[in-house]
C-alpha positions in Angstrom: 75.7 -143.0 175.9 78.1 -142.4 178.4 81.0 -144.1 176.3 80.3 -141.6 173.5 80.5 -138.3 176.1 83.7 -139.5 177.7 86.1 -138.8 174.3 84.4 -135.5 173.9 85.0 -134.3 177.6 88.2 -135.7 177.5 88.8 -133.4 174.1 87.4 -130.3 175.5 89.5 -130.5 178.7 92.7 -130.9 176.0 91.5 -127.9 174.5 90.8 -125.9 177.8 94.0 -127.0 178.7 95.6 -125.8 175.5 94.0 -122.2 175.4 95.1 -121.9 179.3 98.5 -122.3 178.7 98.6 -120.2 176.2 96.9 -117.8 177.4 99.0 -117.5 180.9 102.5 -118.3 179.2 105.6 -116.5 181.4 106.5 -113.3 180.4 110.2 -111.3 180.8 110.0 -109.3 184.0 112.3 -106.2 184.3 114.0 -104.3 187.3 115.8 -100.7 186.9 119.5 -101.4 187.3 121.3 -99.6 189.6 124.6 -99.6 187.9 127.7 -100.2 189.9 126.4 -99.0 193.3 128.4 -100.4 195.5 127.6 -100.2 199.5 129.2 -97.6 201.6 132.1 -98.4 203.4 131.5 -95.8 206.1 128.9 -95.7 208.1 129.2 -91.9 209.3 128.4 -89.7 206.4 125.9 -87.1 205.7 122.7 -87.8 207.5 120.0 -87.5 204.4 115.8 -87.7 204.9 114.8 -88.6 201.2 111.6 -88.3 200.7 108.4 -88.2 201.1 109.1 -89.2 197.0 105.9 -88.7 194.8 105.1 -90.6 191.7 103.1 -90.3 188.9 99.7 -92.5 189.4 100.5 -94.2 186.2 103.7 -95.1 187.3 101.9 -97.1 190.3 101.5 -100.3 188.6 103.2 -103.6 187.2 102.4 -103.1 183.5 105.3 -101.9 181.3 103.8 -98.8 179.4 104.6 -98.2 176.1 104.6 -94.7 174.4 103.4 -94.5 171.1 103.5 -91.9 168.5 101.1 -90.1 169.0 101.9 -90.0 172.9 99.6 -92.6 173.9 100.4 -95.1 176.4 99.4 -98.6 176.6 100.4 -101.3 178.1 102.9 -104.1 176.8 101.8 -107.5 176.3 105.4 -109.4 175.9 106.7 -107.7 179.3 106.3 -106.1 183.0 108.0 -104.9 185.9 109.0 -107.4 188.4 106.6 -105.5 191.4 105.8 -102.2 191.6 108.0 -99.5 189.6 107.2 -97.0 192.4 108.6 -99.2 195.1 111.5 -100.0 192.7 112.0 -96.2 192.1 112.2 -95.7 195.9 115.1 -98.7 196.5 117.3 -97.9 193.5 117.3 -93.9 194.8 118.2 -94.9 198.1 120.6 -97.2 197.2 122.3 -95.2 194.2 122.6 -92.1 196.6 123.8 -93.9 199.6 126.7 -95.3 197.0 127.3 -91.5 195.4 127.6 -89.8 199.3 129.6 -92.5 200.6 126.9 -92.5 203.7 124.8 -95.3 205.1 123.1 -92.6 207.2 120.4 -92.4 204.6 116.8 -92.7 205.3 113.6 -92.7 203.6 110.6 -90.6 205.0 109.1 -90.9 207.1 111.7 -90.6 209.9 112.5 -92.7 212.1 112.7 -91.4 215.6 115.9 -90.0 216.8 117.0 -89.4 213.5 117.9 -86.0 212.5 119.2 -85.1 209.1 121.3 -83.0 208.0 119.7 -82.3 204.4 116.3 -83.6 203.5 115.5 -84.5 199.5 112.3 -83.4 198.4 111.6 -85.6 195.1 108.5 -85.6 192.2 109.0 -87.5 189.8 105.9 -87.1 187.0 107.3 -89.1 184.1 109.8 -92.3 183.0 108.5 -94.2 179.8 109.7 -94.4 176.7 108.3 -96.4 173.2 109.4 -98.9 170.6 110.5 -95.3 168.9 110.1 -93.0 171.2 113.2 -91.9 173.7 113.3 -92.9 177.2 112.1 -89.5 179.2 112.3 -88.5 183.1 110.5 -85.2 184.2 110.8 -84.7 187.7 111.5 -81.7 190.6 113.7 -82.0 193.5 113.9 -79.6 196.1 116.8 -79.6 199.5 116.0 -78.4 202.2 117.9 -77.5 205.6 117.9 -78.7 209.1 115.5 -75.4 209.5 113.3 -76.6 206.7 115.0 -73.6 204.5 115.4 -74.0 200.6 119.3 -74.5 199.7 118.8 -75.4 196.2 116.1 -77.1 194.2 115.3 -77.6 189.6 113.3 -78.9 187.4 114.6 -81.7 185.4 114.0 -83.1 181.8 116.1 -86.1 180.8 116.2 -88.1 177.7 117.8 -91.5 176.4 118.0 -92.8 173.1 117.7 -96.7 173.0 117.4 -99.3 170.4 113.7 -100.1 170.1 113.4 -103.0 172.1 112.1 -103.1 176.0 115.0 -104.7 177.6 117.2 -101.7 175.9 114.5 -99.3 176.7 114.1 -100.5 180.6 118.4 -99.4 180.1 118.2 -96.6 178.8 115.1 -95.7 181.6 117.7 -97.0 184.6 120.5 -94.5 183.1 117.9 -91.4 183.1 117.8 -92.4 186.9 121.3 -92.8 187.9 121.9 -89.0 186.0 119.0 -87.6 188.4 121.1 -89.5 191.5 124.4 -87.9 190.2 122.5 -84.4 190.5 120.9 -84.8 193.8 124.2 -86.2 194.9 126.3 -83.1 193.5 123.5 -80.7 195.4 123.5 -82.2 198.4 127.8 -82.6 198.4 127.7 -79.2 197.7 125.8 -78.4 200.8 128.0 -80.2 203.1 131.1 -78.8 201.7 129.8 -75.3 202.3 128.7 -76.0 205.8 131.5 -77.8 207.4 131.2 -79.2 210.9 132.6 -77.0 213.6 133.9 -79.0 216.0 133.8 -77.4 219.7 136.2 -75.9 221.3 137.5 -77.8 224.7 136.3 -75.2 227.6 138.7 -73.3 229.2 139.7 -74.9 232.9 139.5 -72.1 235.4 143.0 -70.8 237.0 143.7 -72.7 240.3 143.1 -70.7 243.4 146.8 -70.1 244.9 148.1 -72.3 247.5 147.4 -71.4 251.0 150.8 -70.3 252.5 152.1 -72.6 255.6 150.8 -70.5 259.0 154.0 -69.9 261.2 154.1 -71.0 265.1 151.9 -68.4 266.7 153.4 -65.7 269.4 151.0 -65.1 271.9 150.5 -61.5 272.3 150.4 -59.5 275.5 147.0 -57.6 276.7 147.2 -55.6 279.4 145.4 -56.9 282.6 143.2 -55.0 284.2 142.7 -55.2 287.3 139.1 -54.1 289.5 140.6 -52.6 292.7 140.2 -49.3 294.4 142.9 -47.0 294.7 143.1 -45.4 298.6 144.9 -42.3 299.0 145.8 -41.0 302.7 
C-alpha cells in the first residue's frame, strides 16, 4: 500500500511544483527615469523646501495601472514598479530640480532644523497613468511660496505624452511628463531668485578718530600774590 501512494505523492508535489512556478514567474519592474540629471557641482545655490508633496491614493502602490478605454484602471499583470511610485515621485523631483537649479541646498519637507529656505515648493500631483492606447497624462498644482509664507506664483498643470502601446514606452513617456513639470517649477522658482537678488551689506562706516592730544609745553609757574596776616600800626 505504501509503495502504490509514494508515485502519486511524488506526482502531485511535481505538479504543485509546476503550478508554483508558474504562478510566481519574475516579472519586468520599472523606475521613472530621470533623464540626464546630473549632480550639482555647487553646493551654494538657492535654498528650496519641496514639499510636503501629495499624491493621489492610487498612485500609493506597486501595481502598474493601466487605463483603459473607457477610463478604467486596472492593474497590469506582465509588470510593476520597482517600490513605491510615490516614494519614486519624491527622489526623481528632488533630484531632477536639484540638477535644473544647480543647488544641492534642496530639501524635502519636513525641514530639517536650521534650515531656512529661500522658496518653498508646494506640489499635488492627482494623476500619472497612461493605457495600451491611451496617452500618458500628469494633472497636478504647484504653488511657491516666500520666506513669509506669501504666494509668488503657482498653476494648474495638464500634461500629455503619446507613446507606442507598450509599458516600458509608456513608463517613458510617464518619466518625460515629469521632467516637463521639473523644468516649470525650476523656471518659477529661477525666476524668483533672479527678481530678488541678494543684497550684500554694506561694511559699516569706522567712526572719525578723535584728534591727537597736542604735546603740553614746560609749565611756567605763575605768581599769586602773598598775603600776609599782620596788623598795620600807625603812630
Amino acid at each position: 500500500m505504501t509503495v502504490v501512494r509514494l508515485p502519486l505523492v511524488l506526482l502531485l508535489a511535481g505538479l504543485l511544483g509546476l503550478v508554483g512556478c508558474t504562478r510566481y514567474q519574475p516579472v519586468p519592474l520599472y523606475q521613472l527615469d530621470g533623464g540626464n540629471a546630473a549632480m550639482p557641482a555647487d553646493k551654494g545655490g538657492i535654498a528650496v523646501l519641496l514639499g510636503p508633496v501629495s499624491i493621489a491614493d492610487y498612485l500609493q502602490r506597486e501595481a502598474l495601472l493601466q487605463r483603459q478605454a473607457d477610463g478604467s484602471l486596472t492593474a497590469a499583470t506582465d509588470a510593476r514598479w520597482a517600490g513605491s511610485l510615490a516614494a519614486d515621485i519624491d527622489r526623481q523631483l528632488l533630484r531632477q530640480l536639484a540638477a535644473r537649479l544647480n543647488s544641492q541646498r534642496l530639501v524635502l519637507a519636513p525641514a530639517t532644523p536650521g534650515f531656512t529656505p529661500s522658496v518653498q515648493v508646494l506640489l499635488s500631483i492627482s494623476r500619472l497613468d497612461s493605457g495600451p492606447q491611451r496617452p500618458a497624462v500628469l494633472e497636478a498644482q504647484w504653488r511657491l511660496l516666500g520666506k513669509d509664507g506669501q504666494l509668488l506664483n503657482g498653476r494648474l498643470v495638464r500634461l500629455e505624452e503619446p507613446h507606442q502601446g507598450s509599458v516600458a514606452d509608456q513608463v517613458r513617456a510617464q518619466s518625460l511628463l515629469m521632467q516637463q513639470l521639473v523644468e516649470q517649477l525650476g523656471g518659477a522658482v529661477q525666476e524668483y531668485g533672479n527678481a530678488t537678488p541678494v543684497v550684500a551689506e554694506e561694511p559699516r562706516k569706522k567712526a572719525p578718530a578723535a584728534p591727537a592730544a597736542k604735546p603740553e609745553g614746560p609749565k611756567i609757574p605763575v605768581a599769586e600774590p602773598i598775603r600776609i596776616d599782620a596788623e598795620v600800626f600807625r603812630f
